[in-house]
Residue frames relative to the residue before (quaternion, step in Angstrom):
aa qw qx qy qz dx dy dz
X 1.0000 0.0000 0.0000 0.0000 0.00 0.00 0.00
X 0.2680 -0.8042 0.5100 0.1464 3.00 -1.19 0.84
X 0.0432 -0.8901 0.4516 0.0439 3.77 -0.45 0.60
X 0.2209 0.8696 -0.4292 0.1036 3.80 -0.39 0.94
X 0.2930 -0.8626 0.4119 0.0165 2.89 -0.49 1.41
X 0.0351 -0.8874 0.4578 0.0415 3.89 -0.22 1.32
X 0.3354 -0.7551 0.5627 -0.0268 3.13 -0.32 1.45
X 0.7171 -0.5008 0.1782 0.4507 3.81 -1.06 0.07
X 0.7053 0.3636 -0.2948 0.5323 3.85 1.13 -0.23
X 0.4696 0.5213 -0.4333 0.5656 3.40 1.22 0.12
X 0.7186 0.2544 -0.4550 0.4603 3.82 0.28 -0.61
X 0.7290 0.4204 -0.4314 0.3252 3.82 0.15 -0.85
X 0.4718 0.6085 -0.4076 0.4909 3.80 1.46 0.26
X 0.6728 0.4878 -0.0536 0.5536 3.28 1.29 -1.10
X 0.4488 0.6994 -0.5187 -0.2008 3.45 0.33 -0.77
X 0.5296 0.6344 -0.4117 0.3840 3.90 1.04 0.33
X 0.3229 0.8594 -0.3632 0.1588 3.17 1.25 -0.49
X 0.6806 0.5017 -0.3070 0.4368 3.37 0.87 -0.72
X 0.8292 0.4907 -0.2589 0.0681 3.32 1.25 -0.52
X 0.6295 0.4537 -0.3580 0.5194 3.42 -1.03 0.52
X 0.6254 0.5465 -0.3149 0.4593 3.39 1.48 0.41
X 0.5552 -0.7113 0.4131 0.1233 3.19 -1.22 1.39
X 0.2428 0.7743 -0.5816 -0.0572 3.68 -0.01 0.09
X 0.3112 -0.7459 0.4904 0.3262 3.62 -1.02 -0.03
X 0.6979 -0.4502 0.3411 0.4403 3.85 -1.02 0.22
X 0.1718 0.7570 -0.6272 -0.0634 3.86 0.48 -0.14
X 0.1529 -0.7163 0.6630 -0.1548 2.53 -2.31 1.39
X 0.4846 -0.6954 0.3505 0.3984 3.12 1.56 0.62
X 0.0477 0.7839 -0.5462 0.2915 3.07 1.39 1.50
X 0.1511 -0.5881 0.7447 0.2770 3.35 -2.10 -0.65
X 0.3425 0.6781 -0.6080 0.2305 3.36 1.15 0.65
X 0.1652 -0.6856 0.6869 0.1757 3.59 -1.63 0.00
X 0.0167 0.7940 -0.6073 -0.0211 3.47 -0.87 0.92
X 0.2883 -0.7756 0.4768 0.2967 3.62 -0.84 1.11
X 0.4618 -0.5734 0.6087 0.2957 3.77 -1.22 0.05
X 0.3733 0.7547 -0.5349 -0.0703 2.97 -0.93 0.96
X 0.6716 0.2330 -0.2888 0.6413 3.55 1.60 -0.38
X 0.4543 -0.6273 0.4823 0.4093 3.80 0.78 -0.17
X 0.7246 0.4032 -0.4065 0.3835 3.33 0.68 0.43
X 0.1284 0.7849 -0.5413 0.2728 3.51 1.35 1.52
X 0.5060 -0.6557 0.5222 0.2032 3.00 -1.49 0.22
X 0.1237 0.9048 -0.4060 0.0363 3.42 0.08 1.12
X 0.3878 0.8419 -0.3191 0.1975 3.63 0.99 0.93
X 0.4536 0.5037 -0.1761 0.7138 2.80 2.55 0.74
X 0.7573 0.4113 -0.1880 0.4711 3.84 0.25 -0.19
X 0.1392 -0.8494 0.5089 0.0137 3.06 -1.94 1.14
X 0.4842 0.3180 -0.3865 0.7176 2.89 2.25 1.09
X 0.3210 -0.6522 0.6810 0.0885 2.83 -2.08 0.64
X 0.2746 0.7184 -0.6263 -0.1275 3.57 -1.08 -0.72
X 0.0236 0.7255 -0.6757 -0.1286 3.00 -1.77 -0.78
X 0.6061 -0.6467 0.2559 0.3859 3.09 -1.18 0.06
X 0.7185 -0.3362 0.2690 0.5462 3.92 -0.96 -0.58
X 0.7699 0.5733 -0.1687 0.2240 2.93 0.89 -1.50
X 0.5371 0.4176 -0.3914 0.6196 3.10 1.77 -0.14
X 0.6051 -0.5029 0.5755 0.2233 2.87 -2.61 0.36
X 0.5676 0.6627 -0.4845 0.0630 3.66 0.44 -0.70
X 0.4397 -0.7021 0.5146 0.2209 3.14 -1.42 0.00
X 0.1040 -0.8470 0.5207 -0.0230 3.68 0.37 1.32
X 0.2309 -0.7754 0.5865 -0.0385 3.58 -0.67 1.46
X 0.1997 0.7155 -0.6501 -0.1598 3.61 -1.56 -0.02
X 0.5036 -0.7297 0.4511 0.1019 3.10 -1.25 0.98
X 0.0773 0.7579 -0.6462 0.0453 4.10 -0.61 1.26
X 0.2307 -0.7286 0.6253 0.1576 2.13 -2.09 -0.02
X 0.6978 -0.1304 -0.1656 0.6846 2.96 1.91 -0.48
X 0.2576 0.7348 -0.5415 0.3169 3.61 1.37 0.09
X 0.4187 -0.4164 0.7490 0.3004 3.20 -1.99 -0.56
X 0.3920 -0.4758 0.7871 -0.0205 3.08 -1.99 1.64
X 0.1310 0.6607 -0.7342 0.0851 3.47 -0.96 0.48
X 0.0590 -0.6717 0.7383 -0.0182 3.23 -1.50 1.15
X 0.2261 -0.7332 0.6283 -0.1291 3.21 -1.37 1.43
X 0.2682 0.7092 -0.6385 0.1324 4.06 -0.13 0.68
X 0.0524 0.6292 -0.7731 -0.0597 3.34 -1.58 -0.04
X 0.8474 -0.3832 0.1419 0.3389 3.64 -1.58 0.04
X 0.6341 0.5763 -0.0987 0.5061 3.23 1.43 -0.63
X 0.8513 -0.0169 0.1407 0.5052 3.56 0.47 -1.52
X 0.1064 -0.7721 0.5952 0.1958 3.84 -0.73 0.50
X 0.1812 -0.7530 0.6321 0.0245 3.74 -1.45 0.48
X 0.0959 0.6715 -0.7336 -0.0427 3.33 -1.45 0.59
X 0.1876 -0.6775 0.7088 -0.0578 3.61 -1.45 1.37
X 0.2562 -0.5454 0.7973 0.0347 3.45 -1.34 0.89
X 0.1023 0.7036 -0.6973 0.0909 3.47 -0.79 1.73
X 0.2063 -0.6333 0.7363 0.1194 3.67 -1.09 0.69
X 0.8140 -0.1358 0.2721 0.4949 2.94 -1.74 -0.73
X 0.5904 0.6265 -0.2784 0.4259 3.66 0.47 -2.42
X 0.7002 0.5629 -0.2781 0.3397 3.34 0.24 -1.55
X 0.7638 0.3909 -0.1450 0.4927 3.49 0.51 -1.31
X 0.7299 0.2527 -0.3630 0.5212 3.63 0.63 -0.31
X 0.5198 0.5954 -0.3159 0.5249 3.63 0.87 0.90
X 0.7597 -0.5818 0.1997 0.2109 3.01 1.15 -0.20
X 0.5543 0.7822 -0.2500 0.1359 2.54 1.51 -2.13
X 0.7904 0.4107 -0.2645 0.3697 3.42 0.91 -1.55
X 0.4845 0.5914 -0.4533 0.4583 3.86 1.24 -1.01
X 0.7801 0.4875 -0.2455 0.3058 3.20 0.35 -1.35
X 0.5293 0.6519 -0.1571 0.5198 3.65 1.71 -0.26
X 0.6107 0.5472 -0.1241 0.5587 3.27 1.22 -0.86
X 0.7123 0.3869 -0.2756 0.5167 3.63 0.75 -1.32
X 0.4957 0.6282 -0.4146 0.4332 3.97 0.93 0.14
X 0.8533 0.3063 -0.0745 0.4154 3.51 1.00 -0.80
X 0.2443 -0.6246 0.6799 0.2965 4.17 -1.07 0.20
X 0.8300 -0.4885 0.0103 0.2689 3.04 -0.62 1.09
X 0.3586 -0.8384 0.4087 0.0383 3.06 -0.06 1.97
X 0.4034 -0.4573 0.6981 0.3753 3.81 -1.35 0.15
X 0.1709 -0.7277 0.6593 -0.0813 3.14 -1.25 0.48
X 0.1097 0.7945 -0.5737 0.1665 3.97 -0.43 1.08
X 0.2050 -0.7611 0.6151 -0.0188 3.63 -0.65 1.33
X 0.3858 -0.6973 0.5959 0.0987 3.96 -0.37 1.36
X 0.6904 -0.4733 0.4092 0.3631 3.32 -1.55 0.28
X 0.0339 0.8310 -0.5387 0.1341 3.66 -0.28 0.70
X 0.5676 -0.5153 0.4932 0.4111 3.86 -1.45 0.76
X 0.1569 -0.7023 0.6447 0.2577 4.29 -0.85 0.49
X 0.8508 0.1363 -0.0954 0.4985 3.75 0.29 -0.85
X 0.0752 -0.8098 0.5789 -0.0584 3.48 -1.49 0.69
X 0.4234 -0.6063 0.6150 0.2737 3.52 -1.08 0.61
X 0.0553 -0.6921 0.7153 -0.0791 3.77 -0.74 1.02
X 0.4303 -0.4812 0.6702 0.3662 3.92 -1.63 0.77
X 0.1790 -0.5669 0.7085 0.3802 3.18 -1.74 -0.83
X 0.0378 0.3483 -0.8115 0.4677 2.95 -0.74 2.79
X 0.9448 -0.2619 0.1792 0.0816 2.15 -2.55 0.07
X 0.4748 0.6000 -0.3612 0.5330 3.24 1.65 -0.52
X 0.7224 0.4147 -0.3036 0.4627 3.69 0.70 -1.50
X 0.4980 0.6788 -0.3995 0.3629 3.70 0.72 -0.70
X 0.8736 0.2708 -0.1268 0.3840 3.42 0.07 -1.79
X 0.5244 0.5177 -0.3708 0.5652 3.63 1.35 -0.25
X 0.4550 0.6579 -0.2099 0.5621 3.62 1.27 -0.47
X 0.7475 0.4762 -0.0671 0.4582 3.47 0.39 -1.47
X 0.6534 0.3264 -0.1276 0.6710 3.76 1.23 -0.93
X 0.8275 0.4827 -0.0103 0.2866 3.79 0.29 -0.88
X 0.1489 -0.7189 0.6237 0.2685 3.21 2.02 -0.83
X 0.7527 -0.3546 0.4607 0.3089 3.93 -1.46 -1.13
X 0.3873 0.6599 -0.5415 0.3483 3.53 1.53 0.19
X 0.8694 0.2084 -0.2778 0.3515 3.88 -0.06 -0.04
X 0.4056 0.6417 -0.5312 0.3762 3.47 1.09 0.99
X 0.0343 0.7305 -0.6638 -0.1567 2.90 -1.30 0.07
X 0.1800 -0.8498 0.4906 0.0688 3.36 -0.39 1.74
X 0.0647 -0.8481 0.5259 -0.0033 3.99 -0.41 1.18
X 0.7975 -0.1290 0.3654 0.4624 3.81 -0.77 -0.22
X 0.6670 -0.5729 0.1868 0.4381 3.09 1.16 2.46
X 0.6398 0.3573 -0.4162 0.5384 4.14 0.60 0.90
X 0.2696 -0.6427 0.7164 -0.0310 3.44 -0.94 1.44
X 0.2973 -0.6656 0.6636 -0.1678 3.53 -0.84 1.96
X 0.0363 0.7269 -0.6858 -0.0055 3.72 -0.65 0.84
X 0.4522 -0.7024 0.5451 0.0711 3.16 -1.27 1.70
X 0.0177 -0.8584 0.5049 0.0891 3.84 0.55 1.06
X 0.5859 0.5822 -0.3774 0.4188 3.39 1.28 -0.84
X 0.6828 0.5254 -0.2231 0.4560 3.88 0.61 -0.79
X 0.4731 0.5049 -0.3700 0.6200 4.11 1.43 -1.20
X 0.6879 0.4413 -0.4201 0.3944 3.83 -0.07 -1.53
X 0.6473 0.5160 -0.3371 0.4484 4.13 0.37 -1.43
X 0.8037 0.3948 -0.2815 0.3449 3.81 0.60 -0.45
X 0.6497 0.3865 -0.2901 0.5868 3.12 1.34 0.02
X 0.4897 0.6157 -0.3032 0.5378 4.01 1.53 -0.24
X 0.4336 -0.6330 0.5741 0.2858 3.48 -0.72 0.69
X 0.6028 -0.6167 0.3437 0.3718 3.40 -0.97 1.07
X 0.5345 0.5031 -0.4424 0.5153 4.35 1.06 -1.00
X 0.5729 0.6015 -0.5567 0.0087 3.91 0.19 -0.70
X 0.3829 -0.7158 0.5054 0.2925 3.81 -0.46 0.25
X 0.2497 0.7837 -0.5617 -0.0893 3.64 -1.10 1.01
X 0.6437 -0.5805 0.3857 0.3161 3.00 -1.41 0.75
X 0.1354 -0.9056 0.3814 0.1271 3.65 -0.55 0.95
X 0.0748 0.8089 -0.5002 0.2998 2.74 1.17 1.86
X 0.0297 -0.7424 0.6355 0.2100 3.94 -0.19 -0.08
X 0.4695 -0.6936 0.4801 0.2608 4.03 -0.90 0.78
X 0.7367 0.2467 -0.4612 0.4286 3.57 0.89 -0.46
X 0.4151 0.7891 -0.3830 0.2413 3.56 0.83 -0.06
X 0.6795 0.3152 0.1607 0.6427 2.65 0.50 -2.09
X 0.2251 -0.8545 0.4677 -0.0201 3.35 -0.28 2.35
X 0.2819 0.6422 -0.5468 0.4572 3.86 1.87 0.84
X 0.7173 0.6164 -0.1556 0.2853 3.67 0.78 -1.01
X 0.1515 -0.7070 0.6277 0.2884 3.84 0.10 0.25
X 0.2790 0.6955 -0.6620 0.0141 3.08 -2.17 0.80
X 0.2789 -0.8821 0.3682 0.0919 2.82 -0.81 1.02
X 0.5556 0.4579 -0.6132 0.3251 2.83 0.80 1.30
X 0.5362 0.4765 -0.4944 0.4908 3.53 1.13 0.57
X 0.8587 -0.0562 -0.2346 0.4521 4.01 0.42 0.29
X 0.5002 -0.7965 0.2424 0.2379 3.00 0.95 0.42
X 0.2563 -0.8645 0.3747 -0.2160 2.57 1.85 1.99
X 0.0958 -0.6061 0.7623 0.2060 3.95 -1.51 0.38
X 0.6051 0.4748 -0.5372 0.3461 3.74 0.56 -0.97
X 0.3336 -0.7855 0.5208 0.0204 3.32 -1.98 0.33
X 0.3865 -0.6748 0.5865 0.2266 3.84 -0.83 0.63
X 0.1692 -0.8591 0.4774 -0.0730 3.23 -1.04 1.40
X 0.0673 -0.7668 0.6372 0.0376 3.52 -0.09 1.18
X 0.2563 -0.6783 0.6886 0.0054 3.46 -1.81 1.53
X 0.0465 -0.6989 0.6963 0.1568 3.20 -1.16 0.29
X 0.0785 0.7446 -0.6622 -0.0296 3.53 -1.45 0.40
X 0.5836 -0.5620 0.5467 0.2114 3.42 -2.10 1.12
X 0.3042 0.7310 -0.6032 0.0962 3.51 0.31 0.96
């Protein structure tokens, strides 16, 4: 498998990059749609897959979410998980698809300022308080640590952080629309 991840000098190096590449519409869905003629409908969904045997190239698109690639002998995946994503399931529910999967975690936002609403609630709801960190009346969710507990312990992540690391778009540091694009290919 091939993975590559094009950040802002990677795309203007690249500027084709995108092509021939599948991405789906993502809405902080738990939909899953499989690839199989490329002519799926994908204007609902924040996983992809397919099998080995095809060639495609199956893309997702961040800014501060998590890119997660998933292959094993049989089937590859790529899932755009945010916050929504993870208390949803998205990734547990990713995992039970596979006998032991490779497992690759893109650049991705680790910590955040969250209200306590609905966001704090359901991360709350799955989590209890193990990934807060509560400072001087601002409640910090540890996303990078939630993701490791539900991630099989081999998973590999890139320890880029997007708002850090100013190669990266994110929009919660300027409140960016452009986006960072992790690809996967069956090579």
């Amino acid at each position: 498998m091939q993975i590559k991840i094009y950040s802002k000098s990677e795309q203007e190096k690249n500027p084709d990059f995108l092509e021939n590449v599948i991405i789906p519409n993502q809405t902080h869905s738990d939909n899953i749609i499989e690839i199989i003629t490329w002519n799926e409908d994908l204007t609902d969904c924040d996983w992809i897959y397919t099998s080995r045997n095809n060639n495609f190239k199956l893309g997702i698109r961040t800014a501060d979410c998590s890119a997660i690639v998933f292959y094993d002998k049989k089937k590859y995946w790529i899932v755009h998980a945010g916050w929504r994503g993870l208390v949803n399931w998205i990734i547990e529910k990713t995992i039970d698809k596979f006998e032991n999967p490779e497992i690759f975690v893109a650049p991705f936002l680790k910590k955040f300022e969250i209200q306590k609403d609905f966001c704090y609630d359901l991360i709350y709801e799955k989590f209890w308080d193990k990934y807060f960190e509560i400072s001087e009346n601002k409640i910090i969710f540890n996303f990078e640590n939630a993701l490791k507990s539900v991630l099989w312990k081999w998973a590999i992540f890139d320890k880029r952080d997007t708002l850090e690391d100013l190669d990266f778009y994110s929009y919660r540091r300027n409140k960016t629309e452009r986006r960072n694009y992790t690809i996967l290919e069956n090579k």
